[in-house]
C-alpha positions in Angstrom: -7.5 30.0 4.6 -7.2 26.9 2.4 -3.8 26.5 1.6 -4.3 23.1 -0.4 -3.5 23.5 -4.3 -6.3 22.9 -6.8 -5.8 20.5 -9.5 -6.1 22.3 -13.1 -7.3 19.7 -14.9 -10.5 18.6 -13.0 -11.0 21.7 -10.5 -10.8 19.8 -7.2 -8.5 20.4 -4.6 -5.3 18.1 -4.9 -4.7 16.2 -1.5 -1.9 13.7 -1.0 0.5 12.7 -3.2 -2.2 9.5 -5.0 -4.1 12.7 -6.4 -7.1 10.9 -4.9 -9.9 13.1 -5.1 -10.8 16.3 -2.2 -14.6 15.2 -0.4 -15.8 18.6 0.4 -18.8 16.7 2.3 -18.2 14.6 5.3 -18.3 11.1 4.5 -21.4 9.0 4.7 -21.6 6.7 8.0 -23.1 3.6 8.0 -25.7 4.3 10.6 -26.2 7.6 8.8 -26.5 5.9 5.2 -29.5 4.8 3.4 -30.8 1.2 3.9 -30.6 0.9 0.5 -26.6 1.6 0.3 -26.0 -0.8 3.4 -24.5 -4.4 1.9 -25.3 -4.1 -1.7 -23.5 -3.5 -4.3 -23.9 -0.4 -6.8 -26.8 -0.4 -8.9 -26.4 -0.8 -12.1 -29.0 2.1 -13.2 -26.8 4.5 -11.3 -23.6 6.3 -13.4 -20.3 5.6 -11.0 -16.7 7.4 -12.2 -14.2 4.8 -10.4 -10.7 5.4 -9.6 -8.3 3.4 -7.4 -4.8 3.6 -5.7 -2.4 2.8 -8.1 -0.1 0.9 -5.1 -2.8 -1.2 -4.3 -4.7 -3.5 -5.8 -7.2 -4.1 -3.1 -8.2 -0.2 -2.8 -11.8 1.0 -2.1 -13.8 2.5 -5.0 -15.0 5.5 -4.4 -18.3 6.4 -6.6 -19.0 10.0 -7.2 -22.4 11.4 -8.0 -23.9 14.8 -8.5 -25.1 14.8 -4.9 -23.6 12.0 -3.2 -20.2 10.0 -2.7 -20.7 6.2 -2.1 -17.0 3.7 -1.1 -17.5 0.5 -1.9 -15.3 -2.4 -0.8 -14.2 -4.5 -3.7 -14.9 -8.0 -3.6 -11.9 -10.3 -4.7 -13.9 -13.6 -6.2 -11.6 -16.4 -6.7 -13.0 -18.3 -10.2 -11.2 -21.7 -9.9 -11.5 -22.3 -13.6 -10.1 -25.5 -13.4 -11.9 -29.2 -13.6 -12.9 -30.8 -10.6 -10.3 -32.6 -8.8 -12.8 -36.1 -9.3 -12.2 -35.8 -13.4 -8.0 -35.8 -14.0 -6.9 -34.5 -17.3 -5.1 -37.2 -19.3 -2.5 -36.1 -21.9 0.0 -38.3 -23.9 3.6 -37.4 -23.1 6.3 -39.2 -24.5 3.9 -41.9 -26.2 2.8 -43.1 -22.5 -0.4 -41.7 -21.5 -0.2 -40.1 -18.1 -1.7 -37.8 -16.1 -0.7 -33.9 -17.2 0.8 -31.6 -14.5 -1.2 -28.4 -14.5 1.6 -26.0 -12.9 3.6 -27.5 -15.9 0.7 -27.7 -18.6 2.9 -25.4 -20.9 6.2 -27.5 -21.2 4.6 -30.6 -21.8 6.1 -32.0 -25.1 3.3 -33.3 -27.4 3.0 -36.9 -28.4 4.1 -38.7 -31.3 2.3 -41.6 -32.9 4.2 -44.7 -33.4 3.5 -45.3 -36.8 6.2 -42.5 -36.9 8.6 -43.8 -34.4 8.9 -46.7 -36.5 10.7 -45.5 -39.2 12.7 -43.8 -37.0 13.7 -46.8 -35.1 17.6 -47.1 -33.5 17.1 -51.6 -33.0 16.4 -53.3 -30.1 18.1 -51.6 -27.1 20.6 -53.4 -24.4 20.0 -54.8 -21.2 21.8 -53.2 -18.5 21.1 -56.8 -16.2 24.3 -58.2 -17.8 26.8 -55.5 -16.4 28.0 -55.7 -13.4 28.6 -52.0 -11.5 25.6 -49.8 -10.9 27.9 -47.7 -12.7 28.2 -48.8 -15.9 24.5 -49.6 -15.8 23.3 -46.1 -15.2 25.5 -45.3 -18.7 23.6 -47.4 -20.1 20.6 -46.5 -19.3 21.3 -42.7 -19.9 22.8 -43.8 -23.1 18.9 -45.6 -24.0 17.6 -42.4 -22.7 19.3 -40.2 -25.4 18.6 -42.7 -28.4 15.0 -42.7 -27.6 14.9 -38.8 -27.5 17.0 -38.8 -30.3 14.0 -41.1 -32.0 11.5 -39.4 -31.0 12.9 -35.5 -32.1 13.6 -36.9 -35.4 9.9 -37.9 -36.1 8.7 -34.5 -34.7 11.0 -32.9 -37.2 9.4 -34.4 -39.7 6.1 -32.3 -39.6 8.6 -29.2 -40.4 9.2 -31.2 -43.9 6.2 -29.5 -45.8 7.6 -29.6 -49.0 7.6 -33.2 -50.9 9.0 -34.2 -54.4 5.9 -35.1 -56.5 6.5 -36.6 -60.2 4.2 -35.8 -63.3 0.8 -37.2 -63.1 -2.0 -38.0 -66.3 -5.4 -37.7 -66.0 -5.7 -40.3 -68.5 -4.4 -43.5 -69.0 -4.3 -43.4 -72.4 -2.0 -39.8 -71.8 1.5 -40.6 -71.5 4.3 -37.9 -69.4 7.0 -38.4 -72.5 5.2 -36.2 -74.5 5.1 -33.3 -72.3 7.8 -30.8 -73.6 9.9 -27.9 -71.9 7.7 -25.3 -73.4 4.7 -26.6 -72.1 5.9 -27.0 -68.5 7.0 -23.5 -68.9 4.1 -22.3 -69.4 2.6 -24.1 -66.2 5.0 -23.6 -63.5 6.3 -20.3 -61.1 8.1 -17.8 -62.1 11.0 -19.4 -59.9 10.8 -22.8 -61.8 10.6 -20.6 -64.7 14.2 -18.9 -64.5 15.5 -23.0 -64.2 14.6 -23.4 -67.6 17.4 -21.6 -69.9 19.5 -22.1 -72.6 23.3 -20.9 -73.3 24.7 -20.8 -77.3 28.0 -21.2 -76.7 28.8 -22.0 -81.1 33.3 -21.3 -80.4 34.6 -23.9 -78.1 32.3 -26.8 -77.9 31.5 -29.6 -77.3 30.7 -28.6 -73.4 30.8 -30.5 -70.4 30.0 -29.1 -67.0 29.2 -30.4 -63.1 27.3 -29.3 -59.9 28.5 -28.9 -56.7 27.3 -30.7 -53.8 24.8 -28.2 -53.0 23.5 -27.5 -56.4 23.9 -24.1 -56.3 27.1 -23.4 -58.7 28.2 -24.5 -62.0 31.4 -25.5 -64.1 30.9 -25.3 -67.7 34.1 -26.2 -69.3 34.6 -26.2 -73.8 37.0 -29.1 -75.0 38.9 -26.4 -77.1 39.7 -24.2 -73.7 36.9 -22.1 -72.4 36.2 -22.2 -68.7 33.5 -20.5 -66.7 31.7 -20.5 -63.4 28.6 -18.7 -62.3 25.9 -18.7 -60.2 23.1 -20.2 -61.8 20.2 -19.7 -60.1 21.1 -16.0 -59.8 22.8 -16.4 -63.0 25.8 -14.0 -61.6 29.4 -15.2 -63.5 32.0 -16.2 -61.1 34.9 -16.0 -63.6 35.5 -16.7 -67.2 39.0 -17.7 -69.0 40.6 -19.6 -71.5 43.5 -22.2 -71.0 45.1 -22.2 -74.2 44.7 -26.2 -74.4 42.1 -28.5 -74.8 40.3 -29.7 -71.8 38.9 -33.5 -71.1 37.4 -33.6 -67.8 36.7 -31.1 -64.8 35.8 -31.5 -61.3 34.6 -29.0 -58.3 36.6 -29.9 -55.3 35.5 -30.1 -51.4 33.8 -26.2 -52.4 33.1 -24.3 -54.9 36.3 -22.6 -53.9 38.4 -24.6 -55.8 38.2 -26.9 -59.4 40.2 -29.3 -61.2 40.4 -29.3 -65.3 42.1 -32.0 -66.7 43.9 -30.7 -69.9 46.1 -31.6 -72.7 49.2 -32.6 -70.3 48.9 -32.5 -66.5 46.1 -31.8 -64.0 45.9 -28.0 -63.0 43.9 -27.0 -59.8 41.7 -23.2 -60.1 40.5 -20.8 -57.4 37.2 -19.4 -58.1 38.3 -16.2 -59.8 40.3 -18.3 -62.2 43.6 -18.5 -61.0 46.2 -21.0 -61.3 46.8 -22.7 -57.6 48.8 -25.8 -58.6 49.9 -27.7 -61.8 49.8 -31.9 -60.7 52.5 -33.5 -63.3 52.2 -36.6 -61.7 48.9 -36.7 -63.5 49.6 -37.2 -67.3 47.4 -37.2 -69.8 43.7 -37.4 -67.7 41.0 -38.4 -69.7 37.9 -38.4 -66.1 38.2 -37.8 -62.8 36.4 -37.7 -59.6 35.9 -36.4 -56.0 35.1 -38.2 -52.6 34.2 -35.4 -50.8 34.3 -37.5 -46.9 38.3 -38.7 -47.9 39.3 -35.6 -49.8 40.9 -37.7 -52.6 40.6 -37.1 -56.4 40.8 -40.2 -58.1 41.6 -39.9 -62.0 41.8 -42.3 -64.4 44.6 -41.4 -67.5 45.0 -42.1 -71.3 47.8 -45.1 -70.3 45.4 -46.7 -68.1 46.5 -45.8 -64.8 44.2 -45.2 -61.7 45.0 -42.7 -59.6 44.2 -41.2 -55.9 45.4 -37.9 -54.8 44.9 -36.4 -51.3 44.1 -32.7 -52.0 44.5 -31.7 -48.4 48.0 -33.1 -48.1 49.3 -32.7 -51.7 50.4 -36.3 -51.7 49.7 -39.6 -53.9 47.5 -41.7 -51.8 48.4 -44.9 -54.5 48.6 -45.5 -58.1 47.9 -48.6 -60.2 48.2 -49.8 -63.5 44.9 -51.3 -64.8 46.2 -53.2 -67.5 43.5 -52.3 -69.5 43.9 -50.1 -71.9 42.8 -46.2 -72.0 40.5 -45.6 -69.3 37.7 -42.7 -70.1 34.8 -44.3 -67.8 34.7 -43.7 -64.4 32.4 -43.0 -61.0 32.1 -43.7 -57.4 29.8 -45.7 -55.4 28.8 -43.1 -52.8 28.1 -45.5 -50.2 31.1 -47.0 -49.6 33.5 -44.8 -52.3 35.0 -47.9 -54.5 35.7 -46.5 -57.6 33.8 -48.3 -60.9 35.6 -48.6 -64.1 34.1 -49.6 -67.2 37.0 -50.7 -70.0 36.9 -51.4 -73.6 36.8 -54.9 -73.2 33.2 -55.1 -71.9 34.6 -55.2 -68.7 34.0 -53.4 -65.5 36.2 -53.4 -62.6 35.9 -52.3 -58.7 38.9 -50.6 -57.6 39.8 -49.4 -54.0 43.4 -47.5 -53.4 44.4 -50.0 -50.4 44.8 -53.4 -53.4 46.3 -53.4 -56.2 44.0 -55.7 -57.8 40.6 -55.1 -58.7 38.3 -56.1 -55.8 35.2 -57.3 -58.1 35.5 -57.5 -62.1 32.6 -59.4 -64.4 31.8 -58.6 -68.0 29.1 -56.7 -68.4 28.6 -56.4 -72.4 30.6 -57.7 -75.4 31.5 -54.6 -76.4 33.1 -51.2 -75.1 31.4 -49.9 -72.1 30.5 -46.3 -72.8 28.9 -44.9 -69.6 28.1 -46.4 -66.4 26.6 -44.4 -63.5 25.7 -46.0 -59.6 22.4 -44.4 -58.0 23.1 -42.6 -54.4 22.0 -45.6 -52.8 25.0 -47.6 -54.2 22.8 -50.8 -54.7 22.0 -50.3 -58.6 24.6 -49.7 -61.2 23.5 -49.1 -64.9 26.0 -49.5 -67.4 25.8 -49.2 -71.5 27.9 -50.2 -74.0 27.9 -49.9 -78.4 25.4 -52.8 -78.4 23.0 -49.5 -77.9 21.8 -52.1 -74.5 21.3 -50.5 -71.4 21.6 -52.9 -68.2 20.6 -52.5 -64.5 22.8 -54.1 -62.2 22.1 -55.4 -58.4 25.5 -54.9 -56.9 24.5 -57.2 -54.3 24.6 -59.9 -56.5 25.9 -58.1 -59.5 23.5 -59.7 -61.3 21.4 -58.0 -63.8 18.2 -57.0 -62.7 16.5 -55.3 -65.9 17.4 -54.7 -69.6 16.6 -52.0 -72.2 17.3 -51.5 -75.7 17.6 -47.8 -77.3 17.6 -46.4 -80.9 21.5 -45.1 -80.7 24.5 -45.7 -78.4 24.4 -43.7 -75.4 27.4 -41.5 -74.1 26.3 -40.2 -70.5 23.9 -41.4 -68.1 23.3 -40.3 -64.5 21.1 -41.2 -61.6 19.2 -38.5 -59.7 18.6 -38.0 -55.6 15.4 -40.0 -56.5 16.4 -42.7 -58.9 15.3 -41.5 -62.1 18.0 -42.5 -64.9 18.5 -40.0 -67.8 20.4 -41.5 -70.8 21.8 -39.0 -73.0 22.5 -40.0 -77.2 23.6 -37.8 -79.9 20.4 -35.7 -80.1 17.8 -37.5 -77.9 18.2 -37.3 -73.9 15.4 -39.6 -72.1 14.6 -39.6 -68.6 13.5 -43.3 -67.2 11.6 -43.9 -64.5 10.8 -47.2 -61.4 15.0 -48.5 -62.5 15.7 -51.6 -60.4 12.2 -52.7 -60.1 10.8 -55.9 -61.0 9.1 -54.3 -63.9 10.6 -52.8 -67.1 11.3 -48.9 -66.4 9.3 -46.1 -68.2 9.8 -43.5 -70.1 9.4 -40.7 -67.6 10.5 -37.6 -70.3 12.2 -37.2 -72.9 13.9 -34.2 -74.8 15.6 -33.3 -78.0 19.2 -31.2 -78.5 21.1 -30.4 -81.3 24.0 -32.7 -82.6 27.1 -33.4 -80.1 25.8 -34.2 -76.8 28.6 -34.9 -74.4 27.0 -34.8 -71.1 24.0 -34.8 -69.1 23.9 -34.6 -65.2 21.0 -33.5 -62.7 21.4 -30.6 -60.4 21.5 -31.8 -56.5 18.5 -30.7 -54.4 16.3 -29.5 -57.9 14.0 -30.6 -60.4 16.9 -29.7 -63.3 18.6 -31.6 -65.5 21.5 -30.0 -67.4 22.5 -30.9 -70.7 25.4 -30.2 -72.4 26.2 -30.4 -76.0 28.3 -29.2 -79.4 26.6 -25.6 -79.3 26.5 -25.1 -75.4 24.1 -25.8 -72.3 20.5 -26.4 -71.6 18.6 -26.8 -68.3 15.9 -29.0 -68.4 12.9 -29.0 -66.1 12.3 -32.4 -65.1 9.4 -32.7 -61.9 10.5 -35.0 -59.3 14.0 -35.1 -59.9 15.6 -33.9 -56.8 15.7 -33.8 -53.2 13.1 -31.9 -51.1 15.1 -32.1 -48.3 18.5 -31.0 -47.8 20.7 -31.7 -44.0 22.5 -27.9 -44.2 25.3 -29.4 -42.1 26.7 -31.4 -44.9 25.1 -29.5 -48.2 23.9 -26.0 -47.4 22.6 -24.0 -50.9 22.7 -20.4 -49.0 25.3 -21.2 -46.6 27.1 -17.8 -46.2 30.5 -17.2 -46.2 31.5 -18.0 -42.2 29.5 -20.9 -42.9 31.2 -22.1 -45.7 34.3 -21.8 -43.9 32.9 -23.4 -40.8 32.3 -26.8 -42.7 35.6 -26.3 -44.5 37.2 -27.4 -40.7 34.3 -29.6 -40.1 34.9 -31.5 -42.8 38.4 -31.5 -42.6 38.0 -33.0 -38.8 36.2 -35.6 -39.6 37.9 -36.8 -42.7 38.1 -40.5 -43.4 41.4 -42.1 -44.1 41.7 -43.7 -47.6 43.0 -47.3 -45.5 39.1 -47.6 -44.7 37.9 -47.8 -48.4 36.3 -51.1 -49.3 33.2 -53.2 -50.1 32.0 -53.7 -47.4 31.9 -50.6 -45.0 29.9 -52.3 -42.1 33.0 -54.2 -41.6 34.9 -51.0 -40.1 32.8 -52.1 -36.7 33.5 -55.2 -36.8 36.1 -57.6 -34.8 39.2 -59.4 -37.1 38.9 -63.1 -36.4 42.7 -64.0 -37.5 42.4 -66.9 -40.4 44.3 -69.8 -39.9 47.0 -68.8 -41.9 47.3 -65.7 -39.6 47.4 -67.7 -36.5 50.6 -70.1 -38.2 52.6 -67.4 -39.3 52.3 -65.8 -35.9 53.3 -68.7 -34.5 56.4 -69.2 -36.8 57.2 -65.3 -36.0 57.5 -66.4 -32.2 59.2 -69.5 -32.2 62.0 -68.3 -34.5 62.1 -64.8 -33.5 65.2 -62.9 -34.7 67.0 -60.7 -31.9 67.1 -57.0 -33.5 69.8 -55.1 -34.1 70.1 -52.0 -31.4 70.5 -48.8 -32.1 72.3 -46.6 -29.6 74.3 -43.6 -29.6 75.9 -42.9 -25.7 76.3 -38.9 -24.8 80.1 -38.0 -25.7 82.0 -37.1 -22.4 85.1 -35.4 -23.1 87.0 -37.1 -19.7 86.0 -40.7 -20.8 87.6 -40.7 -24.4 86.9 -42.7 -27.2 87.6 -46.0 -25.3 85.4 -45.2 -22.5 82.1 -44.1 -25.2 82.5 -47.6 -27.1 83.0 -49.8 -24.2 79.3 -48.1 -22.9 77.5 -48.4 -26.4 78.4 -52.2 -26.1 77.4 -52.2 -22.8 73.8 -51.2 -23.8 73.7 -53.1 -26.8 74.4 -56.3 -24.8 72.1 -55.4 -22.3 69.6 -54.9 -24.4 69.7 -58.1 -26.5 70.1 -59.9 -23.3 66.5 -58.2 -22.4 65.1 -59.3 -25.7 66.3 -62.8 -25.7 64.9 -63.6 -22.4 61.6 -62.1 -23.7 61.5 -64.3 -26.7 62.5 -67.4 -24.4 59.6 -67.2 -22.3 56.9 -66.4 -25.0 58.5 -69.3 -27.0 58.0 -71.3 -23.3 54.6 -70.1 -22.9 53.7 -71.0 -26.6 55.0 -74.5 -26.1 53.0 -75.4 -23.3 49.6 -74.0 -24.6 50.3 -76.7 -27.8 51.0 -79.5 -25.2 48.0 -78.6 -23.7 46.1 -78.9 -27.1 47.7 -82.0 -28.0 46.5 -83.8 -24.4 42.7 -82.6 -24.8 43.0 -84.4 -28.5 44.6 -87.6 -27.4 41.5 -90.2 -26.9 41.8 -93.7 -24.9 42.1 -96.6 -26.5 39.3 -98.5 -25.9 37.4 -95.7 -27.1 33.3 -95.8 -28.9 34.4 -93.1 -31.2 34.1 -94.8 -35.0 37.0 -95.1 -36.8 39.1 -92.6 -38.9 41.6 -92.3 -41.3 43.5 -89.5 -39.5 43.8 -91.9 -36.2 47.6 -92.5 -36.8 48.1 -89.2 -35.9 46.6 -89.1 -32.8 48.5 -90.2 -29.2 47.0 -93.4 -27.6 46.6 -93.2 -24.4 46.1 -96.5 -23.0 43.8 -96.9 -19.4 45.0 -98.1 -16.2 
């Protein structure tokens, strides 16, 4: 009796545990097969069911027919797909063209022309031949190693930049972009860029100024009779709204838009986002503009008395305060490359300041009349500046020399540079955008757009084509193409940071803060190495020749046994000691400072009978006569 199960699904018997099929026939030999089924494979007219061992990949197939049951061994064919070995594939890898590892050919890194490594380029690199350990020289060389990947990573980034600031274009030259208005961009651009374009009546508590943050993405709108709000305003979600009872002259975001300064009637007060009152800075009277450098956390202020003032907001303490001597100051802005501080006065003047001298570092006259606004482009090479001679003057601060001149209808009373050097220029009712400033030739008038009466500030938003205007009767954003930066480094400015990011580079920042000491002109110099003047090198002289022995400080432990007797006569035993100690070290640098001058004076004495022409000054030289 057959004992074997029968698979239900196909009606065979089930033998093994593979489920490979039951051959009620005794297999075919291969002396008993046809000749025709003896070394060839199966024909193609014939219909075959194939089924193989699922453990191995090299099982036979065995072909079922009506009648018959054929195994055929599979062939394994080995298809070497690859080129011959007389024809080597050449790929560039790392600009050097070199022959491509095929058991690697998917981690190659692609090329990168060196039209683009060019403007990526880190200067010539050192020569390790000039060290002396093999040590120091393998730094080195792993130290040229990371620059060049560093090179080369930063021009493959590039191809993720797709985006690229483009400026209005005419089809015709007799066309001109200044008479393009809101309303018809409006009609041309997304929905997105549509929602950038609004207005806010705000008819109780104007004039209005307002400010960006760093990131573009908030806004301050501040009345000058008391109304404060923040929002949102891309999303156009309100932050907080209040009033301050008191008029209001200036405002200014801090390090996030976390926290803000508002310069009212009396003394500087700091706010929180929600609108609450952090701190109340009376030792800032009377502030009439103010300003932030985010990299030294100080906000510098400039008051109704003239003084200039720098204030470490992460400490709480007054980094310095001068007097300018110049009257009321109510014009004021950094140079963001090297965060000197620019003043323009009523005099015509304007002034550099930095909070390590109490003098002005640069001042020139830059109209015969009151400077009204003055603005320095994120570069920090051009300065514009204006004054009530309605003349508007590019400045090379290189040179501070003027570089271009333009005259306008009425006297301008806010001007700002944007992230791609366009100027706006904003009058009582007229705001004009200029375009090519600090070229050789005159600039143009890029776009230009009207307000109501009382303008009082215009500013463009960081990172987008906006520029906001504010006025008597409220707020207007202006679409204006070209404006702002494609590109933003989310490290330092992120728009969507979230909140563990924004409190991330809150520490970052706070890390790497700069100390005020290293504000100046010139902030290459920072690398640099201080040659001491000759001045220097006298008065350190003087300070070691006549060195004056110190008074010691020295308080013995009390020991109740000794008494008072025994605890003086050891505090004048240490004293002396130590002045003993100090006066032998001043004798022997005086010794050592005597002999390196002898030494000086016998390389300048000269013989005699010497060629050398004569000078006035030989009097003062030792002769030394020959043998």
């Amino acid at each position: 009796m057959d004992t074997r199960r029968t698979d239900m699904r196909d009606g065979r018997p089930f033998q093994g545990k593979d489920r490979r099929p039951f051959v009620s026939k005794k297999p075919v030999r291969y002396f008993d097969a046809p000749s025709d089924a003896v070394g060839h494979t199966v024909k193609e007219s014939h219909v075959y069911t194939r089924k193989k061992k699922a453990f191995d990949s090299t099982a036979d197939f065995v072909a079922f027919d009506d009648d018959t049951t054929t195994t055929v061994q599979r062939k394994q064919k080995h298809i070497d797909r690859r080129k011959p070995q007389d024809e080597p594939e050449v790929d560039l890898i790392n600009d050097v063209p070199a022959e491509r590892n095929r058991d690697r050919r998917l981690n190659d890194v692609p090329g990168v022309p060196k039209e683009k490594l060019k403007k990526f380029n880190r200067g010539k690199a050192l020569d390790a031949n000039g060290l002396r350990t093999h040590f120091h020289k393998k730094l080195l060389r792993q130290r040229e190693k990371k620059i060049q990947f560093s090179k080369r990573q930063a021009a493959r980034t590039e191809i993720l930049h797709a985006e690229a600031s483009g400026f209005l274009e005419v089809e015709d030259a007799l066309e001109d972009t200044a008479r393009v208005t809101q309303k018809d961009l409006a009609k041309t651009v997304d929905i997105q860029s549509q929602a950038k374009n609004f207005d806010l009546q705000l008819n109780d508590f104007g004039p209005y100024g307002f400010q960006y943050t760093r990131n573009g993405r908030y806004l301050m709108l501040f009345g000058k009779q008391g109304h404060v709000a923040t929002m949102d305003w891309i999303t156009k979600k309100l932050m907080c709204e209040f009033h301050v009872q008191e008029s209001i002259a200036c405002g200014q975001w801090l390090h996030q838009e976390t926290m803000m300064a508002l310069g009212q009637k009396q003394w500087v007060n700091i706010y929180d986002s929600k609108g609450v009152e952090l701190h109340c800075i009376k030792k800032l009277f009377q502030v009439l503009t103010m300003d932030f450098l985010p990299y030294h956390f100080l906000l510098a202020t400039g008051s109704e008395r003239g003084y200039l003032s720098w204030l470490d907001i992460s400490v709480g303490q007054m980094v310095s305060q001068f007097n300018t001597k110049n009257g009321r100051l109510a014009v004021m802005k950094k140079n963001p490359s090297n965060a000197v501080m620019h003043l323009g006065h009523s005099n015509g003047t304007v002034s550099l300041w930095s909070p390590n001298v109490p003098e002005p570092l640069v001042k020139f006259l830059s109209h015969h009349t009151a400077v009204r606004a003055l603005d320095i482009d994120a570069s920090g090479r051009y300065m514009a500046t204006t004054g009530n001679d309605r003349r508007v003057k590019i400045w090379d601060l290189r040179k501070y020399q003027t570089v271009q001149e333009l005259d306008v209808f009425q006297s301008p009373v806010s001007m700002d540079f944007s992230q791609t050097a366009l100027l706006a220029i904003g009058m009582d009712k007229n705001v004009q955008v200029y375009k090519d400033v600090g070229l050789t030739q005159a600039p143009q008038l890029y776009m230009q757009h009207y307000v109501k009466n009382g303008l009082r500030h215009v500013e463009f938003c960081p990172y987008e084509d906006v520029l906001g205007c504010g006025f008597s009767e409220g707020f207007s954003s202006l679409l204006i193409p070209g404006s702002g930066e494609a590109h933003f480094d989310a490290i330092e400015t992120n728009p969507f940071q979230s909140k563990r990011q924004r409190q991330e580079m809150e520490v970052h920042s706070l890390l790497e803060k700069i100390p005020s000491e290293l504000i100046g002109l010139d902030p290459s110099q920072i690398g640099q190495i201080h040659q001491p003047s000759l001045q220097e090198t006298l008065e350190q002289k003087a300070r070691t020749l006549f060195v004056n022995v110190p008074k010691v400080e020295f308080t013995p432990k009390y020991k109740a046994l000794g008494g008072s007797a025994g605890w003086t006569k050891r505090k004048e035993t240490v004293r002396e000691e130590k002045k003993r100690q100090q006066i032998k070290q001043a004798i022997a640098e005086r010794k050592k400072l005597i002999e390196t001058m002898a030494d000086e004076d016998e390389e300048a004495e000269v013989p005699a009978n010497s060629d050398r022409p004569k000078s006035v000054f030989d009097r003062f030289i030792k002769k030394k006569i020959n043998a």
